[in-house]
C-alpha positions as CSV (number, residue, x, y, z in Angstrom):
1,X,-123.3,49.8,-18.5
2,X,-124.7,52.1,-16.3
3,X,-127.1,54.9,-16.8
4,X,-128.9,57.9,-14.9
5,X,-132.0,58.5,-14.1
6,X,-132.5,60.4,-17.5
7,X,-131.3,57.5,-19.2
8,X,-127.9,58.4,-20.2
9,X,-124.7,56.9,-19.8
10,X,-122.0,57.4,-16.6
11,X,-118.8,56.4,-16.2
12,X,-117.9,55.0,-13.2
13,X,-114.1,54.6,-11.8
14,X,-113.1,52.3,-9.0
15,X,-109.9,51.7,-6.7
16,X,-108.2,48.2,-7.6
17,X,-108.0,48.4,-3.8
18,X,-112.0,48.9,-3.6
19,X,-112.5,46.8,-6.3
20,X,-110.8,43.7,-4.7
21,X,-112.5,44.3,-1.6
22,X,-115.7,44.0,-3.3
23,X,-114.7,40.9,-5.4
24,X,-113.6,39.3,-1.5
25,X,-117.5,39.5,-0.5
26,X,-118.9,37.9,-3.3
27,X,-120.3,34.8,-2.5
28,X,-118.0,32.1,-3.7
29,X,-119.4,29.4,-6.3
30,X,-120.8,26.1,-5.4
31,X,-118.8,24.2,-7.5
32,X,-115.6,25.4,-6.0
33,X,-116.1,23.7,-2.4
34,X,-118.2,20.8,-1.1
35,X,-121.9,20.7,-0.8
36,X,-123.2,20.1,2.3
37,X,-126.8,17.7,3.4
38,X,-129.1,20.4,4.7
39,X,-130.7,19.4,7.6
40,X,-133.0,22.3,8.8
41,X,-134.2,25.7,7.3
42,X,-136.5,28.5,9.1
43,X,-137.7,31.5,7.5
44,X,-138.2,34.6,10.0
45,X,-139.1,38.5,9.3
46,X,-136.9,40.6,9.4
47,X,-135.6,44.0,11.6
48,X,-136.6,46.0,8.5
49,X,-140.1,44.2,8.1
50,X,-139.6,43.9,4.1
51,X,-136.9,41.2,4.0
52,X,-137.4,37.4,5.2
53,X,-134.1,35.6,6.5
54,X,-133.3,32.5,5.2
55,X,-131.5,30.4,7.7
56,X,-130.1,26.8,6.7
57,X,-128.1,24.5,8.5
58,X,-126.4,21.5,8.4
59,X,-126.2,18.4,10.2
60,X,-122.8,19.5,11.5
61,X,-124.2,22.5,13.0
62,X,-123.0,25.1,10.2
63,X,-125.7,27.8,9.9
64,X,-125.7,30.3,7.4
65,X,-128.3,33.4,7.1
66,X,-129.6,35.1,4.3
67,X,-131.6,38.4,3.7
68,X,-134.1,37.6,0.9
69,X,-137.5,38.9,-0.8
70,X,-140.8,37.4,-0.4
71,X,-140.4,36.4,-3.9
72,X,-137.4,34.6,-3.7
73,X,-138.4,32.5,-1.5
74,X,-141.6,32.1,-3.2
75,X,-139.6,31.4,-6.6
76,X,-137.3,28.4,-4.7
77,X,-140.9,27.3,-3.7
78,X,-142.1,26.8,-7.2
79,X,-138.7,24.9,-8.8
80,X,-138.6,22.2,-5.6
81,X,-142.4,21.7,-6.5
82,X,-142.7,22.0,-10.3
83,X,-139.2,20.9,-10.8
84,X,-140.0,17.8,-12.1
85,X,-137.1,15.8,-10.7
86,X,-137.4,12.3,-10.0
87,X,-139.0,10.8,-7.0
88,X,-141.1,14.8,-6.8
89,X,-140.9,17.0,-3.7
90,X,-143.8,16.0,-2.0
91,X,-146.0,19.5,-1.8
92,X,-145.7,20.7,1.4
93,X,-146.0,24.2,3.1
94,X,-143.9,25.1,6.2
């Protein structure tokens, strides 16, 4: 549901053309391809100097970028070292 900035609600109508445009972009689920062995990550400002980009890649040289807050990457931080999976990620800071 969506509301305005008074706090009541508004309608909002879409295209199925839009719509299906939109649904294309969405990041597709993990479970619905293969998962790949990361092999490196950096973390860079960015142009805007409020985002951070995430860049991971693969072994086989696929790289993949993402735009992210400071506190999501502090958040992915905290689960790999409080996860509490077996053999712990050692607690290191890059």
């Amino acid at each position: 549901m969506l509301r305005d900035a008074g706090g009541g609600r508004v309608a909002l109508s879409l295209s199925a053309a839009w719509m299906t445009s939109v649904l294309a972009s969405l990041p597709q689920q993990v479970d619905s391809g293969p998962v790949h062995q990361l092999d490196s990550w950096s973390v860079a400002p960015s142009g805007d100097g409020q985002d951070l980009v995430l860049t991971l890649r693969t072994a086989e040289g696929r790289t993949v970028a993402f735009a992210t807050r400071p506190w999501q990457i502090q958040g992915m931080a905290t689960i790999a070292s409080y996860s509490g999976v077996a053999g712990a990620v050692p607690k290191l800071r890059h």
